[in-house]
mmCIF entry with sequence, helices, sheets and N, C-alpha, C, O atoms, coordinates in Angstrom:
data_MODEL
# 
_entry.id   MODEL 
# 
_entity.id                         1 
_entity.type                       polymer 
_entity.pdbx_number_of_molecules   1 
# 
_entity_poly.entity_id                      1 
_entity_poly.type                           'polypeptide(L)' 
_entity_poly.nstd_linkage                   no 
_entity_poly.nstd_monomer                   no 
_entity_poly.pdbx_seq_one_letter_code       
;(UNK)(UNK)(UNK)(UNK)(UNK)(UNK)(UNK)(UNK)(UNK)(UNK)(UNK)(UNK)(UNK)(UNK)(UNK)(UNK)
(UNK)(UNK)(UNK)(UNK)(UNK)(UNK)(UNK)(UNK)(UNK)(UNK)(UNK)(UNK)(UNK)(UNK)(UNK)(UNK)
(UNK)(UNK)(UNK)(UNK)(UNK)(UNK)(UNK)(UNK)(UNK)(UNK)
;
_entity_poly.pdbx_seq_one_letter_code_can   XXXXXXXXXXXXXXXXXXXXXXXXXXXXXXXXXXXXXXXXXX 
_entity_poly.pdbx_strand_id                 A 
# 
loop_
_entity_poly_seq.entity_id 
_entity_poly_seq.num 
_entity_poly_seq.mon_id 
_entity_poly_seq.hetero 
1 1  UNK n 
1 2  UNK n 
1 3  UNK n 
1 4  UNK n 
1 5  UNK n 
1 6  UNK n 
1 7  UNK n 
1 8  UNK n 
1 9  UNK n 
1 10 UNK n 
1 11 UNK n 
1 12 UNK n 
1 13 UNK n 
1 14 UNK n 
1 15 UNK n 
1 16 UNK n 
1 17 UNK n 
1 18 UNK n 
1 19 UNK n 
1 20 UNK n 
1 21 UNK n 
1 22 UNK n 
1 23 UNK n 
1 24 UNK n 
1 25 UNK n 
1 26 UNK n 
1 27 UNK n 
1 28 UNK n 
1 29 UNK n 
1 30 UNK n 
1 31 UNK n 
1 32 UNK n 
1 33 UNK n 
1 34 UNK n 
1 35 UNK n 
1 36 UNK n 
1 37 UNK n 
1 38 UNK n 
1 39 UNK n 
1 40 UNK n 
1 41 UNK n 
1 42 UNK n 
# 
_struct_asym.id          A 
_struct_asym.entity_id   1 
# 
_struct_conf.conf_type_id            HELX_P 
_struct_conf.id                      HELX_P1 
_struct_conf.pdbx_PDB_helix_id       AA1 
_struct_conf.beg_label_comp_id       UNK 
_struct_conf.beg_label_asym_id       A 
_struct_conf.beg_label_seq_id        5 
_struct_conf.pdbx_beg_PDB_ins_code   ? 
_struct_conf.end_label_comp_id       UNK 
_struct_conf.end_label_asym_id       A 
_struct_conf.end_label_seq_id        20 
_struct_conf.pdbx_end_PDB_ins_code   ? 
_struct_conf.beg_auth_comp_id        UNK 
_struct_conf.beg_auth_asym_id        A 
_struct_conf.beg_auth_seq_id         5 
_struct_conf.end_auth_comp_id        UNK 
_struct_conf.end_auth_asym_id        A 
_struct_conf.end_auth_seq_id         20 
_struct_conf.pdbx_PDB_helix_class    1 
_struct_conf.details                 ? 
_struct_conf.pdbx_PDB_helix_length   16 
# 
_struct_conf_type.id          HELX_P 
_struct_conf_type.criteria    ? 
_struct_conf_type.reference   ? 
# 
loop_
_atom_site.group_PDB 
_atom_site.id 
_atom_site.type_symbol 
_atom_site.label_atom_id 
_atom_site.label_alt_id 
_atom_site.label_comp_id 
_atom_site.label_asym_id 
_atom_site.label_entity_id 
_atom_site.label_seq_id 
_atom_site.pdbx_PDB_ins_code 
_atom_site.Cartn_x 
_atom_site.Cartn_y 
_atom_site.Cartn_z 
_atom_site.occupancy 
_atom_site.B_iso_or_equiv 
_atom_site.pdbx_formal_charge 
_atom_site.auth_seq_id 
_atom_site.auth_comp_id 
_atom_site.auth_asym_id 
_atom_site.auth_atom_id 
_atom_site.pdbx_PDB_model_num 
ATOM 1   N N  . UNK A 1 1  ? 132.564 153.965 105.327 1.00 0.00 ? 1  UNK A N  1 
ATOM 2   C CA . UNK A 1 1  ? 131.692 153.006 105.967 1.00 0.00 ? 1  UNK A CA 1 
ATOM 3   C C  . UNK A 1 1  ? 130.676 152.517 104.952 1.00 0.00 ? 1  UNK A C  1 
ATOM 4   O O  . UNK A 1 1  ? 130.176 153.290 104.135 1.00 0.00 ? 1  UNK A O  1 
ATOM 5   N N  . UNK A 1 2  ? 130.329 151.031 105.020 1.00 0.00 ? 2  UNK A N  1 
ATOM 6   C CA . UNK A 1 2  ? 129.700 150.635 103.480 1.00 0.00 ? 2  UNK A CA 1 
ATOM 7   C C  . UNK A 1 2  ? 128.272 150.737 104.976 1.00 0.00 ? 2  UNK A C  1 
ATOM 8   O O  . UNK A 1 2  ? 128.435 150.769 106.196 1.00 0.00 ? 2  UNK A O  1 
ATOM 9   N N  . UNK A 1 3  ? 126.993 150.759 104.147 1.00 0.00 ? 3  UNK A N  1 
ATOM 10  C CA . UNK A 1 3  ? 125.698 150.588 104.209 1.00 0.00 ? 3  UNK A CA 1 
ATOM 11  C C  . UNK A 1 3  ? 125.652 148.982 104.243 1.00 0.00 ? 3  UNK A C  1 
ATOM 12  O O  . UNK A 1 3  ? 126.335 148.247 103.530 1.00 0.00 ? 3  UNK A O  1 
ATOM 13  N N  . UNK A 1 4  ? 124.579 148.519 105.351 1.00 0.00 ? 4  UNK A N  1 
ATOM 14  C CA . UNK A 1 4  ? 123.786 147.257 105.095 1.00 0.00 ? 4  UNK A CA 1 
ATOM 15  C C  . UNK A 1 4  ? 123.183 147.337 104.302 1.00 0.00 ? 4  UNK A C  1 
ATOM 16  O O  . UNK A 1 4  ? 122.926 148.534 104.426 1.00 0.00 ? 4  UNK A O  1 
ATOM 17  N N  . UNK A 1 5  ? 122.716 147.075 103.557 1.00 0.00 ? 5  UNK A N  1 
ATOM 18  C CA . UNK A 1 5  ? 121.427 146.481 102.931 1.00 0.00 ? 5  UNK A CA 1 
ATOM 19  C C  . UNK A 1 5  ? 120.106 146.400 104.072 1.00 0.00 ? 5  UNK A C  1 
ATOM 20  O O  . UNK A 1 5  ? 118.943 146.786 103.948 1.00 0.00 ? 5  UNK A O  1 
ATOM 21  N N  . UNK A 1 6  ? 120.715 145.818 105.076 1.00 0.00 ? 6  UNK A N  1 
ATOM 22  C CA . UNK A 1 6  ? 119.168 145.547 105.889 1.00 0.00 ? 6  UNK A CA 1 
ATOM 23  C C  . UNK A 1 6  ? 118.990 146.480 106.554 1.00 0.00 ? 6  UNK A C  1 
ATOM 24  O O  . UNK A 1 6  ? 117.901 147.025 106.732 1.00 0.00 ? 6  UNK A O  1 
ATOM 25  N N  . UNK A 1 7  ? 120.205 146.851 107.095 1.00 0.00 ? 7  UNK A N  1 
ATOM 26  C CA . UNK A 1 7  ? 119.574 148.624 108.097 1.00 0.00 ? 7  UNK A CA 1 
ATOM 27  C C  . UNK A 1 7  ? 118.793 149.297 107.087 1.00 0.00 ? 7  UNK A C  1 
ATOM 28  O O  . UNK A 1 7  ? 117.670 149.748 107.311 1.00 0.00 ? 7  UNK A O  1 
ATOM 29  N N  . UNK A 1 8  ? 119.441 149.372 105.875 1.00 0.00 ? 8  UNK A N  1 
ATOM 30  C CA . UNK A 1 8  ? 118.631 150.598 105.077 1.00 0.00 ? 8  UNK A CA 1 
ATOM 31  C C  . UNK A 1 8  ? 117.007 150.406 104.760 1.00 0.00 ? 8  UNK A C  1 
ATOM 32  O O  . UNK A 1 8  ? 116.031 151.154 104.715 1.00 0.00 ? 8  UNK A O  1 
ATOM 33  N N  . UNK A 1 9  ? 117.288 148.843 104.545 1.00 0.00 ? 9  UNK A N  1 
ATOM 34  C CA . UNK A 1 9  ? 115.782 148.420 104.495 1.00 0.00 ? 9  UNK A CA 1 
ATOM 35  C C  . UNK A 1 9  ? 115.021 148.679 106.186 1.00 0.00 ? 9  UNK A C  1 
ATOM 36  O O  . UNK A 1 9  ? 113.866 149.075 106.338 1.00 0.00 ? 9  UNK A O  1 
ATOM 37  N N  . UNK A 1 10 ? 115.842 148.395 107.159 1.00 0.00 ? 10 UNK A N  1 
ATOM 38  C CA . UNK A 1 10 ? 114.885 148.281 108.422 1.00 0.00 ? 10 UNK A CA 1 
ATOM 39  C C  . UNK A 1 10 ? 114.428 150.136 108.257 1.00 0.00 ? 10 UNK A C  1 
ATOM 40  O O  . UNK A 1 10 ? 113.225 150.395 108.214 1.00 0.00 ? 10 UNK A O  1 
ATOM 41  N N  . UNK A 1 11 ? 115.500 151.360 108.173 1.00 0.00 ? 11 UNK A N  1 
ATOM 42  C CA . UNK A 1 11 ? 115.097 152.651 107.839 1.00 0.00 ? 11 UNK A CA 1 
ATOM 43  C C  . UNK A 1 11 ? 113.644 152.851 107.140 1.00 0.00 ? 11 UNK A C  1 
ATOM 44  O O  . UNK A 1 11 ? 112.632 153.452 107.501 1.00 0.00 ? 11 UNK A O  1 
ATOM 45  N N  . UNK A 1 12 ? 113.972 152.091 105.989 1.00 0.00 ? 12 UNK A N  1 
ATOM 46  C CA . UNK A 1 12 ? 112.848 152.443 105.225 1.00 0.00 ? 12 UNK A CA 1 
ATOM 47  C C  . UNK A 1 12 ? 111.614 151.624 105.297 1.00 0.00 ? 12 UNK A C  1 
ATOM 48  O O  . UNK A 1 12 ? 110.776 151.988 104.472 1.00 0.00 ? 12 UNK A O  1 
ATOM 49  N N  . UNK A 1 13 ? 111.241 150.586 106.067 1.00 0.00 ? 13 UNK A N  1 
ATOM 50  C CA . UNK A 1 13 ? 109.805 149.882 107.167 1.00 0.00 ? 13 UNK A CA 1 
ATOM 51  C C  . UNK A 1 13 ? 109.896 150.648 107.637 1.00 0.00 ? 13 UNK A C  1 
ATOM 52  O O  . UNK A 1 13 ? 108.886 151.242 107.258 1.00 0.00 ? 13 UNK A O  1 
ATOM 53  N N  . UNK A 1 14 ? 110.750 151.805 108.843 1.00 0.00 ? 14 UNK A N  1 
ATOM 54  C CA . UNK A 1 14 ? 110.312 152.599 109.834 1.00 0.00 ? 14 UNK A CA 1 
ATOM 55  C C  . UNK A 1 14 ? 109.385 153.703 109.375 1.00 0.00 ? 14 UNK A C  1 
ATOM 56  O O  . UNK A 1 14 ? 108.359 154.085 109.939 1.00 0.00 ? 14 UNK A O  1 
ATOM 57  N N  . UNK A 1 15 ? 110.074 154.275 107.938 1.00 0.00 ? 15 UNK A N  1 
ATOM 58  C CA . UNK A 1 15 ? 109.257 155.805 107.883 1.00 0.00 ? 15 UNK A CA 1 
ATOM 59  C C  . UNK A 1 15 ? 108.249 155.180 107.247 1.00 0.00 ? 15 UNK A C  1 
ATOM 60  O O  . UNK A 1 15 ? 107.227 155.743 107.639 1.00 0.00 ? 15 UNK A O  1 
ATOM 61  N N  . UNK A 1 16 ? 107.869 154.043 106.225 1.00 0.00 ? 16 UNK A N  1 
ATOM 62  C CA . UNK A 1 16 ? 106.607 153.453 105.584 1.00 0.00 ? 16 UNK A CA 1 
ATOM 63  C C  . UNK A 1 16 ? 105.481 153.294 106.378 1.00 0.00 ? 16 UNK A C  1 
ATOM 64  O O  . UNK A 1 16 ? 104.334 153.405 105.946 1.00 0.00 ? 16 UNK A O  1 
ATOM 65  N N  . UNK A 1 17 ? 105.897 152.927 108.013 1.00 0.00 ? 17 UNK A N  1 
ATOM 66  C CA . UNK A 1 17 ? 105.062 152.508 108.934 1.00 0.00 ? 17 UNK A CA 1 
ATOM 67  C C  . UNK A 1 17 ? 104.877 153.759 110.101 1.00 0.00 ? 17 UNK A C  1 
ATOM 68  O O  . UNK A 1 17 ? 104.064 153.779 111.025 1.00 0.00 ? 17 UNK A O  1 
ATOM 69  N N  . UNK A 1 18 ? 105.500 154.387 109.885 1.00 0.00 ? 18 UNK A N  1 
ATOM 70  C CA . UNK A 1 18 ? 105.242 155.928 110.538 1.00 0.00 ? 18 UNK A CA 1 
ATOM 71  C C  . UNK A 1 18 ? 103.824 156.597 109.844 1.00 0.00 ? 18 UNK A C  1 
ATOM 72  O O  . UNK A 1 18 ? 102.767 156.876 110.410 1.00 0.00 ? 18 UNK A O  1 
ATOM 73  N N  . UNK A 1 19 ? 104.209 156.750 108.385 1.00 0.00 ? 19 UNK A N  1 
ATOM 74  C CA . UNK A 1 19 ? 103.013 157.069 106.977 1.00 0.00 ? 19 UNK A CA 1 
ATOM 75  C C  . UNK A 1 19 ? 102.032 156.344 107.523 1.00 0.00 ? 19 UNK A C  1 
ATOM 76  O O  . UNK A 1 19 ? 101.299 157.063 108.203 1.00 0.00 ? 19 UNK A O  1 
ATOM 77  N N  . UNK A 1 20 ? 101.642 154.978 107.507 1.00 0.00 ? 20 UNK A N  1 
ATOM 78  C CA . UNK A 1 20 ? 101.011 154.080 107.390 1.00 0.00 ? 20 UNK A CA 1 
ATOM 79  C C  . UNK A 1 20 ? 99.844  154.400 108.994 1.00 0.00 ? 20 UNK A C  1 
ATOM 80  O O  . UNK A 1 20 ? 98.618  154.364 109.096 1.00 0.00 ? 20 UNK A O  1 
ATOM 81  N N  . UNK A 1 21 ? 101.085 154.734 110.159 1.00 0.00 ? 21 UNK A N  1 
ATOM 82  C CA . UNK A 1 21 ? 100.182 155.269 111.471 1.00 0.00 ? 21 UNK A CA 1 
ATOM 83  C C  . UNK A 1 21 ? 99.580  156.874 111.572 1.00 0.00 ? 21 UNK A C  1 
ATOM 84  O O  . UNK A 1 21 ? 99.112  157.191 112.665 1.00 0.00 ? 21 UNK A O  1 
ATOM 85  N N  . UNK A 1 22 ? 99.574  157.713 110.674 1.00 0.00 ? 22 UNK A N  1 
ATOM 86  C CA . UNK A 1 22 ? 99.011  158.744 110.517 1.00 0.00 ? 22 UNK A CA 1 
ATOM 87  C C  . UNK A 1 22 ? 100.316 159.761 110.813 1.00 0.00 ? 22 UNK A C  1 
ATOM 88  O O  . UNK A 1 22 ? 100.181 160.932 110.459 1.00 0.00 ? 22 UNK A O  1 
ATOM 89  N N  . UNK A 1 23 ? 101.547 159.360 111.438 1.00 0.00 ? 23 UNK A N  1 
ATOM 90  C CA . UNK A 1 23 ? 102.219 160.355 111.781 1.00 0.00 ? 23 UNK A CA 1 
ATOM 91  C C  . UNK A 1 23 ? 102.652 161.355 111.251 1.00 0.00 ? 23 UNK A C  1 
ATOM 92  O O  . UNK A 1 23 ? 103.310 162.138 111.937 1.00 0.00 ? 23 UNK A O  1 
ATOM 93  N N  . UNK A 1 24 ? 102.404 161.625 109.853 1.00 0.00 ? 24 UNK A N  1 
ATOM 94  C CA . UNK A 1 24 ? 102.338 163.016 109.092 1.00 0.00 ? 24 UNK A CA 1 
ATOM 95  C C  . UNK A 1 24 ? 101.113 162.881 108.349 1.00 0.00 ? 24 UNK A C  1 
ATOM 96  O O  . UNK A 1 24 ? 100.237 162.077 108.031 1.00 0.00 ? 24 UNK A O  1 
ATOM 97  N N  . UNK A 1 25 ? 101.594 164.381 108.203 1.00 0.00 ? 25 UNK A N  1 
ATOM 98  C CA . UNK A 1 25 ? 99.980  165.288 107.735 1.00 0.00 ? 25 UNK A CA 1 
ATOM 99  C C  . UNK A 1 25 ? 100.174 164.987 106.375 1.00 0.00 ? 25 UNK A C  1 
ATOM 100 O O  . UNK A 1 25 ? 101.265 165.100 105.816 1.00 0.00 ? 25 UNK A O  1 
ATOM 101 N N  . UNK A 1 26 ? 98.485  164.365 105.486 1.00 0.00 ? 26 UNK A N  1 
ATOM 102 C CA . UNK A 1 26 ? 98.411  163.918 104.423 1.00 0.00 ? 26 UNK A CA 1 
ATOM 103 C C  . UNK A 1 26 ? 99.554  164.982 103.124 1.00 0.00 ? 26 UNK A C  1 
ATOM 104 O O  . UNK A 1 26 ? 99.988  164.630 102.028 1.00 0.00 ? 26 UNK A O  1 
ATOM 105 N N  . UNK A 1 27 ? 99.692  166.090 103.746 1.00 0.00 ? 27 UNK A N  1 
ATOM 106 C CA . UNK A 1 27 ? 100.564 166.810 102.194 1.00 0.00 ? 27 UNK A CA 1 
ATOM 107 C C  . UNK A 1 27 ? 101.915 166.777 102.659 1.00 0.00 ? 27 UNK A C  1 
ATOM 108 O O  . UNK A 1 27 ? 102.665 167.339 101.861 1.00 0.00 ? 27 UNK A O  1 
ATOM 109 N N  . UNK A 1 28 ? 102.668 166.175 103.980 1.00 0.00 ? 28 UNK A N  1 
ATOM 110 C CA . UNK A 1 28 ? 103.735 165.903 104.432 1.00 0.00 ? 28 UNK A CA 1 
ATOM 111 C C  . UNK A 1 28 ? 104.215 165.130 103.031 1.00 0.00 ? 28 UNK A C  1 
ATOM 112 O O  . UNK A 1 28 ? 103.811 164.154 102.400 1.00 0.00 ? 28 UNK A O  1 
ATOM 113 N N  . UNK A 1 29 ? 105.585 166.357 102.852 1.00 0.00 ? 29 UNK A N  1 
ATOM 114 C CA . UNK A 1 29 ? 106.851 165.430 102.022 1.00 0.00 ? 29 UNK A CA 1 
ATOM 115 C C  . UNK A 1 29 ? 108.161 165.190 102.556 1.00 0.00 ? 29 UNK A C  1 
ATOM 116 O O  . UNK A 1 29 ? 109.042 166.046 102.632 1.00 0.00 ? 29 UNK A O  1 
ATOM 117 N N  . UNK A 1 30 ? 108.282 163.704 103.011 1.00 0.00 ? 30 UNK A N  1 
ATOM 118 C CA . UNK A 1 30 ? 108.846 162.744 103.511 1.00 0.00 ? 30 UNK A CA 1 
ATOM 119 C C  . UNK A 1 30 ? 110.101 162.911 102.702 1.00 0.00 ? 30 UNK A C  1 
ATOM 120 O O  . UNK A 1 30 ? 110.048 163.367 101.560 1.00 0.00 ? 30 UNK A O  1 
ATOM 121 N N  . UNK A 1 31 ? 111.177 162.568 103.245 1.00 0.00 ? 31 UNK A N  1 
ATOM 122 C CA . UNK A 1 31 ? 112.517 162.572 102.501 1.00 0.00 ? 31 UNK A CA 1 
ATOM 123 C C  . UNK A 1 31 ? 113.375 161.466 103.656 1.00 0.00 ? 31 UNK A C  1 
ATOM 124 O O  . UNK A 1 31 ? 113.568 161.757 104.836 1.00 0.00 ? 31 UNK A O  1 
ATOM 125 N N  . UNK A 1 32 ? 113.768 160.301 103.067 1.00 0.00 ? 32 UNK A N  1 
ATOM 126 C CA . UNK A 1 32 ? 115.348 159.603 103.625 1.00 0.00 ? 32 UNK A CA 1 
ATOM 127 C C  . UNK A 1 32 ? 116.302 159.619 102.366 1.00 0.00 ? 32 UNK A C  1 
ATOM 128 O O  . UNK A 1 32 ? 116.310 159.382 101.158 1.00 0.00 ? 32 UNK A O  1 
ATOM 129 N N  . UNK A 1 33 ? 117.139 160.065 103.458 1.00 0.00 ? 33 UNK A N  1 
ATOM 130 C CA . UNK A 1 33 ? 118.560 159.882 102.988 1.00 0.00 ? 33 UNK A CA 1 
ATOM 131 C C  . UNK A 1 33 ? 119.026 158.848 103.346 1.00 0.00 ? 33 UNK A C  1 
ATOM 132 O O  . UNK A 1 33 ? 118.898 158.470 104.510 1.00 0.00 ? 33 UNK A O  1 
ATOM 133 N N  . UNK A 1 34 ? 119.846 157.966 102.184 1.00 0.00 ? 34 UNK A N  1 
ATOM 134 C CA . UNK A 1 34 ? 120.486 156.867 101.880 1.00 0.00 ? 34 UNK A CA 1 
ATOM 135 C C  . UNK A 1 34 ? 121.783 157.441 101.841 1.00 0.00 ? 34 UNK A C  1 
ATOM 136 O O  . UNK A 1 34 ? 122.096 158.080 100.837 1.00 0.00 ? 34 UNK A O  1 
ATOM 137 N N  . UNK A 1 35 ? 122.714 157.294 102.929 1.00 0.00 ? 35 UNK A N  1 
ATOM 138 C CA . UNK A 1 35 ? 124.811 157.712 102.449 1.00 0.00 ? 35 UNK A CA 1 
ATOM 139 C C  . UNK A 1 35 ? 125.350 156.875 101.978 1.00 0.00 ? 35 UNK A C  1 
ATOM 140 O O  . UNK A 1 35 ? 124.452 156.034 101.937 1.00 0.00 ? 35 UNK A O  1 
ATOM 141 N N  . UNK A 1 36 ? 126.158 156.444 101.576 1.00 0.00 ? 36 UNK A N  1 
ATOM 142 C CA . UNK A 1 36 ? 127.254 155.815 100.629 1.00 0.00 ? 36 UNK A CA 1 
ATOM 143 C C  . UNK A 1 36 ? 126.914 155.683 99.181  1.00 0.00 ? 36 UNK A C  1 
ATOM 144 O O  . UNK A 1 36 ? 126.151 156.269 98.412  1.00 0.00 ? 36 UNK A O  1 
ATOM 145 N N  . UNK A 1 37 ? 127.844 154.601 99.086  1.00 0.00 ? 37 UNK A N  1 
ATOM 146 C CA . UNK A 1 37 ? 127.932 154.447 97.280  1.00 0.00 ? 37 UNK A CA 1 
ATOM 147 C C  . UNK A 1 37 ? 127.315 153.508 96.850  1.00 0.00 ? 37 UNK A C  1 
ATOM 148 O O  . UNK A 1 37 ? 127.092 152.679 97.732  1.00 0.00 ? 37 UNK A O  1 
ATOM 149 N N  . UNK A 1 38 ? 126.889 153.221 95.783  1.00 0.00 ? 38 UNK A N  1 
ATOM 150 C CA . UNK A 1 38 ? 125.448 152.260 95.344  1.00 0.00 ? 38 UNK A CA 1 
ATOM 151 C C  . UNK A 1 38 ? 126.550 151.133 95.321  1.00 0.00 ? 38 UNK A C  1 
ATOM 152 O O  . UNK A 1 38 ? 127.642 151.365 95.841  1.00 0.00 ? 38 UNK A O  1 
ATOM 153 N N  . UNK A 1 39 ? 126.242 149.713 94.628  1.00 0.00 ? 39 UNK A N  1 
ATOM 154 C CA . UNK A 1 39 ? 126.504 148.736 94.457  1.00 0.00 ? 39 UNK A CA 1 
ATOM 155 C C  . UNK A 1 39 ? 126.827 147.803 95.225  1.00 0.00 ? 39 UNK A C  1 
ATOM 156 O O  . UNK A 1 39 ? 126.803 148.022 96.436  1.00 0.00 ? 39 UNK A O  1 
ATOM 157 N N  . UNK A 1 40 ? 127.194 146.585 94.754  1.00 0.00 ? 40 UNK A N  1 
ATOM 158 C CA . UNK A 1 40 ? 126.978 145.154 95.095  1.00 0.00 ? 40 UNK A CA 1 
ATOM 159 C C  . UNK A 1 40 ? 127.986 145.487 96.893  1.00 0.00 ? 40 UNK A C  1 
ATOM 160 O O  . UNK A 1 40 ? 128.968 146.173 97.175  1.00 0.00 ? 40 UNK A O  1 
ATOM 161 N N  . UNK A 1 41 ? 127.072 144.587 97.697  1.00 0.00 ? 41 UNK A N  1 
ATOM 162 C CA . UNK A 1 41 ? 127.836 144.204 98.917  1.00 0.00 ? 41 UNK A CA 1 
ATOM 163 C C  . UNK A 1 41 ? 129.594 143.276 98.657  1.00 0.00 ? 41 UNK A C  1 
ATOM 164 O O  . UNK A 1 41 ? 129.815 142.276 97.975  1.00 0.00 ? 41 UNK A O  1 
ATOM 165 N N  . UNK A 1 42 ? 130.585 144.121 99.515  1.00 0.00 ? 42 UNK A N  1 
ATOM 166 C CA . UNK A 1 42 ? 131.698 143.299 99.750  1.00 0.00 ? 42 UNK A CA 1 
ATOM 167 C C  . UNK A 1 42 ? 131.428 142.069 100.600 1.00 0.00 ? 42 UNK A C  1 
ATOM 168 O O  . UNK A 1 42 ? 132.342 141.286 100.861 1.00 0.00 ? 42 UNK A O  1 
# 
């Protein structure tokens, strides 16, 4: 299954804006996982 581009981006606004609303504790280390294989969209 290839990755969007934009889901991954909409993923990563979600946890930026999670950070951004206090929802973890300032020494919270945050981790997303990105699955598939890097490169150019088919």
């Amino acid at each position: 299954m290839r990755l969007d581009r934009v889901y991954v981006a909409k993923m990563m606004y979600g946890v930026y804006d999670l950070v951004a609303q206090g929802r973890f504790a300032p020494v919270t280390t945050v981790l997303a996982v990105v699955t598939g294989p890097p490169g150019p969209q088919a």
